[in-house]
N, C-alpha and C positions, 0 to 999 in steps of 0.2 A: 472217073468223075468224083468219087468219093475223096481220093486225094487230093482236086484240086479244092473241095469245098474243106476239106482240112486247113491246108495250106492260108486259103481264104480263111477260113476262122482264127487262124493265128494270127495272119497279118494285121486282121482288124483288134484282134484282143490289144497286142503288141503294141498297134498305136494307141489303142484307150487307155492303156497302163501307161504309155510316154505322156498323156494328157495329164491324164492324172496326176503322175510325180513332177510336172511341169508346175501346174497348182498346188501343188505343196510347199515345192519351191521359188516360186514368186510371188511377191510382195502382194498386200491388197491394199498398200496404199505407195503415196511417195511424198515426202515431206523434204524440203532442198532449202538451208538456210544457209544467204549469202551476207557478208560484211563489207560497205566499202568505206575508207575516210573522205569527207566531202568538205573541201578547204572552206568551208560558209557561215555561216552561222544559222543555229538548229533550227530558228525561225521563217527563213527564209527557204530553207530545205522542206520541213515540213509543208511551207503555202505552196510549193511546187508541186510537189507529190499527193496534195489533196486539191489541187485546181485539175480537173479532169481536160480541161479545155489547155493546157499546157501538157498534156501526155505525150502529143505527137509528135512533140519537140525534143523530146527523147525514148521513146517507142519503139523497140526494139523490130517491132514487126514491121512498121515503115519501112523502115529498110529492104526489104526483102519484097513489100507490096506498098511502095509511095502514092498510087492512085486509090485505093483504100478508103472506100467513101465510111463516114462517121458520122457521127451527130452526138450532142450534150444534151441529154435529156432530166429537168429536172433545175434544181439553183445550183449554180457550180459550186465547190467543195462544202455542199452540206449533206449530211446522212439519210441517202435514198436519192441522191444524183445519179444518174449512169450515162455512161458512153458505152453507144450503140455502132458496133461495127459491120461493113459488109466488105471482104474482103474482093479483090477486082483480078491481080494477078495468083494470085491465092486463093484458094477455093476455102473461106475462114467468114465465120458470124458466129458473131456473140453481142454478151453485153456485160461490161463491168460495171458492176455497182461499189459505192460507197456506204459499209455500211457501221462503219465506228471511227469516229474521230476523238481523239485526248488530245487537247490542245498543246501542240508545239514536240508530243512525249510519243503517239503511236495511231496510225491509220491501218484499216483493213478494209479490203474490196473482197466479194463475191464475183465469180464468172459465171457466166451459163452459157457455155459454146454449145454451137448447136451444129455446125461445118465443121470441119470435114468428119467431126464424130460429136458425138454426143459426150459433156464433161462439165462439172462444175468446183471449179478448183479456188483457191482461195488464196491470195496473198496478204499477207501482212507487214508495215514496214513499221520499225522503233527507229526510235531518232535517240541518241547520246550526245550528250556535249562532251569532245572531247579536245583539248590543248584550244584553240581558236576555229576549229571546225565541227563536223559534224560526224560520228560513227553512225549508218545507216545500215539496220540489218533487216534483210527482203527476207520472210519467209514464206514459203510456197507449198500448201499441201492439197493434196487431192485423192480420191478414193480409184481403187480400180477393181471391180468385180469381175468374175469368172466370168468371158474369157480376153479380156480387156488386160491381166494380169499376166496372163502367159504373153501375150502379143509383146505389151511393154517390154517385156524380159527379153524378147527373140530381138527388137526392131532398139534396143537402149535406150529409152524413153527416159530414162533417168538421165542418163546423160546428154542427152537433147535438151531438155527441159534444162536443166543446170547451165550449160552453152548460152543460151538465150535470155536467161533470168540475169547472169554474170553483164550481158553484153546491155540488158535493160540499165543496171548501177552504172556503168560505165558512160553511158552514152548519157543519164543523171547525171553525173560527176560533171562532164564535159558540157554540157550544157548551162549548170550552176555558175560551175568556176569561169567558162566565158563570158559570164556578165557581170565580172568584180571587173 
């Protein structure tokens, strides 16, 4: 009896020490900056990216959930507009807000997911004039506490998240440049 409660005390120490040097070694935040060139001009780049009611038209999560009921809540691209989602194939709610606009130079949105975890992450998009188009760089940060941080690390959150921010610019791009 005494050796199995041994055994049992190690096993349990053993994985509190893996917890442990798990949160040492995982980040508590994730910050992912992406750069696309958009054949446009900056101006027109920019009214895309701050008309919340043009999201869906390049919406990376559509894809994956096109019944995905939404709503614009708010004046469309002004500071404390949101889109409010309820995800249908997807088990996903939130709401993206608008909360800084620099006319034509840089926008930033707030999240507050609330499906399928709790998160409030934050994107920001600069616009560059570059040659006849536009350099568009997304950045994306978010906090991740103990034990939200080990999880990221085991499941590659980082690398998820990056996949899908990439695939948001892109389907941008393609959306722009189809209406020159």
């Amino acid at each position: 009896m005494i050796l199995i409660m041994k055994i049992s005390g190690l096993v349990i120490l053993s994985f509190g020490l893996i917890i442990f040097l798990l949160s040492l070694v995982s980040p508590n935040s994730i910050v992912i900056s992406r750069k696309i060139y958009i054949d446009a001009p900056r101006e027109q780049v920019f009214f895309t990216v701050s008309q919340l009611n043009l999201f869906p038209k390049w919406s990376p999560f559509l894809e994956n959930d096109p019944h995905q009921q939404y709503e614009i809540i708010g004046e469309d691209g002004k500071i404390g507009a949101h889109y409010r989602w309820v995800g249908v194939n997807e088990t996903s709610e939130g709401i993206q807000r608008l909360t800084e606009l620099n006319q034509n130079e840089s926008i930033a949105f707030t999240c507050e997911i609330t499906k399928p975890f709790e998160s409030k992450p934050s994107f920001d998009y600069r616009f560059d004039v570059k040659g006849n188009g536009t350099l568009v760089t997304q950045t994306f940060r978010t906090q991740l506490p103990f034990p939200s941080n080990i999880i990221s690390k085991l499941v590659s959150l980082s690398e998820k998240i990056s996949v899908t921010n990439e695939k948001g610019l892109k389907n941008l791009k393609k959306y722009i440049e189809m209406k020159k």
